[in-house]
C-alpha positions as CSV (number, residue, x, y, z in Angstrom):
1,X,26.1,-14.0,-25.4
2,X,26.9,-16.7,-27.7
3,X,25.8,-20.0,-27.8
4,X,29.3,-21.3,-26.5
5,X,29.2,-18.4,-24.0
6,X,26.1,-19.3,-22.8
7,X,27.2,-23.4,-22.5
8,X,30.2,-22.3,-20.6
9,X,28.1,-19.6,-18.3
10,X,25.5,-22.6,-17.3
11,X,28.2,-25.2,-16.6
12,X,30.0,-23.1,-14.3
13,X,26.9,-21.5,-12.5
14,X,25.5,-25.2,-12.3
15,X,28.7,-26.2,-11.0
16,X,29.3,-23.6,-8.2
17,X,25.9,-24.1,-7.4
18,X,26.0,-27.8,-6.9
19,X,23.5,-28.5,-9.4
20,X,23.6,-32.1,-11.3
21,X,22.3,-30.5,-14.8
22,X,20.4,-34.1,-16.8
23,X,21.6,-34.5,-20.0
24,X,18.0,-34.7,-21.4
25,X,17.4,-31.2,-19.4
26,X,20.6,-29.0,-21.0
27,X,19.4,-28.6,-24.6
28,X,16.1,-26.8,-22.7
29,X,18.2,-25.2,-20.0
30,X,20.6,-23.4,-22.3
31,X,18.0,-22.3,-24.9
32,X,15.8,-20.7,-21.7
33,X,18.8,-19.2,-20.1
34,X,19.9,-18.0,-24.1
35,X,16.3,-16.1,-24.2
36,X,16.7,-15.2,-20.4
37,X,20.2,-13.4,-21.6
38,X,18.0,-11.8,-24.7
39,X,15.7,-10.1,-22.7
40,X,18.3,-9.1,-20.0
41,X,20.6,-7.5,-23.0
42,X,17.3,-5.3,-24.1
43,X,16.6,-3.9,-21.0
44,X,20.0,-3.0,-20.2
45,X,20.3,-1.1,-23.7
46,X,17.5,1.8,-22.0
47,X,19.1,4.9,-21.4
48,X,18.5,5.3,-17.9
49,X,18.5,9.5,-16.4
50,X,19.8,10.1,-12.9
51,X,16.2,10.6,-12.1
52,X,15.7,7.3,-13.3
53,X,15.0,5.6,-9.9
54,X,13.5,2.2,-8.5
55,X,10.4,3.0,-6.4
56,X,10.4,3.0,-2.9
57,X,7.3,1.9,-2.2
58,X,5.1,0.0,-5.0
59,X,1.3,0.3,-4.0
60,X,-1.1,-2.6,-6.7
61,X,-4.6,-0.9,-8.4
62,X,-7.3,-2.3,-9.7
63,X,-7.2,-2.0,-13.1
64,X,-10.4,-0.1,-13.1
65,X,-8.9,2.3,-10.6
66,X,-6.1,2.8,-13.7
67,X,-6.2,6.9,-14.5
């Protein structure tokens, strides 16, 4: 996204959402929701398989217990 992308994406979400955004808040609210975007843009550049499926059941291990 571009910066003014990224103004205009946060005003309207704060907006429908009924936030009241500070002014002293924005400059840190954009530059989070700029790196949020960042990391959302490289994940969504992995080619992804058919097979490629979320689990259905996630189950924690130690990390001793890692194979």
């Amino acid at each position: 996204m571009t910066p003014q992308q990224t103004e205009a994406y946060v005003d309207a979400a704060a907006s429908a959402l009924g936030l009241a955004l500070d002014p002293a808040h924005r400059p840190g609210v954009l530059q989070f929701f700029a790196l949020a975007s960042a990391m959302a843009d490289t994940v969504a550049r992995v080619p992804l398989a058919p097979h490629d499926e979320t689990a259905v059941h996630f189950t924690p291990i130690a990390p001793e217990d890692a194979p």
